[in-house]
N, C-alpha and C positions, 0 to 999 in steps of 0.2 A: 674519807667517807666512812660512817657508823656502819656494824655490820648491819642494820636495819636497812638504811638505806640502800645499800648493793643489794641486799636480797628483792626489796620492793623494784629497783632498776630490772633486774635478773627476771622477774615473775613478767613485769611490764612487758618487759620483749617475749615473751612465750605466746604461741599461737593461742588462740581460745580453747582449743581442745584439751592440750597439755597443761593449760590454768584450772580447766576445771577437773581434771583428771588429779591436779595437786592439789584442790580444794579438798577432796572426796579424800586422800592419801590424809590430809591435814586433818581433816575432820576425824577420822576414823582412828588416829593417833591420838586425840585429844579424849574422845567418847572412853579408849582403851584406859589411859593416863586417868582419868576420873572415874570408873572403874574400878582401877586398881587401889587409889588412893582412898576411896568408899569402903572397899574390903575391907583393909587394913584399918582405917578406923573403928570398923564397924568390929573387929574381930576382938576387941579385949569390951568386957561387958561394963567396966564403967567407962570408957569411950562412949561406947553403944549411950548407955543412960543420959552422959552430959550431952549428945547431940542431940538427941531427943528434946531436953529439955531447954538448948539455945532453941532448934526449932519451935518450942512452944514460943517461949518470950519474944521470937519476931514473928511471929503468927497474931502474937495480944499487946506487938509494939514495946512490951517492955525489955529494959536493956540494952538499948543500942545506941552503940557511939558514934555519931556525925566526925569523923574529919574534919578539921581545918582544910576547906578547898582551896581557898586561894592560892596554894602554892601548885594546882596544878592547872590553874590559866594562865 
């Protein structure tokens, strides 16, 4: 069994209380984790500038790379 699957088994058997109580525990790990990873980008100023400017170009559509999906159906 993947660890994925044991964890999704593991959550399934948790009362409802305790799911969402580890929702909220997950969530608030994740908001932290993005957060922290924003800082740190954001901290050296041509980081700062190149975000800035991906954000334009997918704001005006230019630039962006489609994936090959088919390999994920």
């Amino acid at each position: 069994m993947s660890t994925l699957a044991a964890i999704e088994s593991a959550v399934t058997q948790l009362p409802r209380s305790e799911k969402a109580e580890l929702l909220r525990f997950v969530a608030a790990q994740l908001r932290e984790t993005a957060e922290d990873e924003t800082d740190y980008l954001l901290s050296s100023p041509a980081n700062h500038e190149h975000l800035l400017r991906v954000v334009a170009d997918i704001r005006a559509g230019r630039n962006i790379v489609s994936p090959d999906q088919t390999m994920f159906r």
